[in-house]
N, C-alpha and C positions, 0 to 999 in steps of 0.2 A: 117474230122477233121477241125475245125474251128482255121485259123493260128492266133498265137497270139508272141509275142514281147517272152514270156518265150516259148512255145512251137519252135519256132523256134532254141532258144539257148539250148534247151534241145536235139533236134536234131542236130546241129551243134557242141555243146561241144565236145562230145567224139572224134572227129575226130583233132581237137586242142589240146588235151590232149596227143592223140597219136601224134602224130605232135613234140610236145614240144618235149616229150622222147626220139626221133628221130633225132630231132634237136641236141642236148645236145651227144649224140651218135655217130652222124655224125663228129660235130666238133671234138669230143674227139678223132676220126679214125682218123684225120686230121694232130690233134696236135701230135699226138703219130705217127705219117708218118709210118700207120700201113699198107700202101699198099695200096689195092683197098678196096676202100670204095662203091663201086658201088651196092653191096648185099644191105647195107643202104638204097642209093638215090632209088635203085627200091623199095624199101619197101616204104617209103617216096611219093612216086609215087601211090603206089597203094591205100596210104590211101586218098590221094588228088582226085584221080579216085571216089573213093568212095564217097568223101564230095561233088561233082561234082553231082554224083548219086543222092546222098540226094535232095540235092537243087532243081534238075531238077523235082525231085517227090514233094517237097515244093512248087513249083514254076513256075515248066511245063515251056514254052518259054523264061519266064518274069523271069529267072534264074539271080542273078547276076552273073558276071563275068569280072574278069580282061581285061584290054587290050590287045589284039595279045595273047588271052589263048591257044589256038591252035598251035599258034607255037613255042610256048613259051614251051610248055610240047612237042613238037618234037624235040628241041634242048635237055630237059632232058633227052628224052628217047635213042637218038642220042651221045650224047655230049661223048667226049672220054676226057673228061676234068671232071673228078669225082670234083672238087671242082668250077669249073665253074657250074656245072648242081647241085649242091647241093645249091649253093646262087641264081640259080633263082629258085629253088623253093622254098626257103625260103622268095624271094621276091612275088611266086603267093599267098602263104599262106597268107601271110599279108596283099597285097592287096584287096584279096577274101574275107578277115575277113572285112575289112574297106567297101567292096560294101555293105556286108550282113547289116554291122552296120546302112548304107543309108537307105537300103529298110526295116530293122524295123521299123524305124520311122513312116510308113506307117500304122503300127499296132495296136489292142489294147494290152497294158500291161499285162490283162489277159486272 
């Protein structure tokens, strides 16, 4: 498959989609001090695992990726601070969305 500016965002959307829903979810667990929210953050986790996945198969070496990704998603998977570990992954998500954004430009549109 020959990578293209839409072919990429077609593979990365669904994962941002899920993302959001989770987001919106997470916070509402929060607000509503509904206890442990932490069922969320791993779910949240595993679709970031996945967008991770994606990319690396888009992408092979030359993957974008956040700064300190690595231990950045060991403090999530760690962190006994469900709303500590739910805002940095709401800060890799964003980040990871901003690299992707860089290395399309690289592409042709279609």
């Amino acid at each position: 498959m020959t990578l293209s500016r839409k072919s990429i965002d077609q593979a990365v959307s669904p994962f941002y989609e899920a993302w959001a829903g989770l987001g919106v979810e997470i916070q509402s667990c929060f607000q509503q001090q509904a206890g442990d929210c932490r069922e969320l953050i791993a779910e949240g986790y595993g679709v970031y695992e996945a967008l991770r996945k994606t990319l690396n198969g888009l992408f092979g070496s030359s993957a974008p990726s956040p700064l300190n990704e690595s231990e950045r998603l060991e403090f999530v998977r760690n962190s006994k601070s469900a709303h500590a570990a739910s805002r940095q992954l709401e800060q890799l998500f964003g980040e990871l969305k901003k690299k992707i954004a860089r290395t399309k430009i690289g592409y042709p549109a279609e």
